[in-house]
N, C-alpha and C positions, 0 to 999 in steps of 0.2 A: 379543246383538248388537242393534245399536239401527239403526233403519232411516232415515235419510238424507231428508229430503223434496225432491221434485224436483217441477220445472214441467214437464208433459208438452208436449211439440210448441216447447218456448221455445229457441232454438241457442244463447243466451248466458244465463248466469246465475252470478250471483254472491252468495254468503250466508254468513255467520257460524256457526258450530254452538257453542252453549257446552257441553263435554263434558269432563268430569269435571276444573273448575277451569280447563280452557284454553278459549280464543277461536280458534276453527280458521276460518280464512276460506277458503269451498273456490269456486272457479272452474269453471266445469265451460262446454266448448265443443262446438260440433257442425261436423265439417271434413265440407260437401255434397259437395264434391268424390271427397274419399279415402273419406268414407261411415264416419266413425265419429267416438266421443267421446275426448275426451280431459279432466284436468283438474289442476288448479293446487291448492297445499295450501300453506297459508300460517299461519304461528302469529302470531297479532298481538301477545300479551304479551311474546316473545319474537322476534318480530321475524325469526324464522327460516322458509326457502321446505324444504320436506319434496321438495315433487315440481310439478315444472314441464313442463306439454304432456305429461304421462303418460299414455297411451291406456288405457283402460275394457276390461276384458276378464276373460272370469267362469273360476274356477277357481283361482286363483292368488290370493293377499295381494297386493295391490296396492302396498303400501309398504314391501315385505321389505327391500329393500337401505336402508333406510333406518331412521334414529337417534331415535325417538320411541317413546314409549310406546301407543299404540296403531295399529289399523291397519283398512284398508278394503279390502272386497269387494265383487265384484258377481257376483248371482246370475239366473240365467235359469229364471223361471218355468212355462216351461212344459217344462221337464225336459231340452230338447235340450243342455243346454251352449254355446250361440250366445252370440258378444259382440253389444252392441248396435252394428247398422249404418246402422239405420234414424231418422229426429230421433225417430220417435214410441215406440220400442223404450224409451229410459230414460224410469223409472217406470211403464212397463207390464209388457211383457215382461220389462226387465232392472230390477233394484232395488241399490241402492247401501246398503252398511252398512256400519256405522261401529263396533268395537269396542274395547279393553283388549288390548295383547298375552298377559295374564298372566290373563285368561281365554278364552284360544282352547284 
């Protein structure tokens, strides 16, 4: 699994990952209010959206109902299984990664 880089403490961020041939432009938001993340997956080559306002939340594949060849997690570092709720939680506490479905 390949680990994802995030700007700690930033509520809006948007960046490109080049990952294995694709152009994945990943969105990632922080809603103060409701108290969590959510994020946007976007293939630029192909011009196709994976996952739009998906919420962030550890334990599960993130991308399972969906038609791409790989897929994203997020895991909580300090063992308790907690989603991130906090703006400062993603890439501390919570870390996002990004891997192959066909080596999970």
């Amino acid at each position: 699994m390949y680990l994802v880089p995030v700007l700690v403490g930033v509520p809006y961020q948007e960046q490109v990952l080049d990952f294995e041939g694709m152009k994945i432009r990943l969105t990632l938001k922080y809603n103060s209010i409701g108290r969590f993340w959510t994020m946007d997956v976007f293939e630029v080559r192909s011009k196709r959206m994976f996952a739009q306002g998906l919420s962030l939340v550890c334990g599960i594949p993130l991308l399972n109902r969906t038609l791409q060849s790989f897929e994203m997690f997020v895991s909580d570092e300090s063992g308790e299984n907690l989603d991130p709720i906090e703006l400062s939680d993603l890439g501390t506490r919570n870390l996002l990664f990004i891997d192959l479905k066909e080596r999970l």
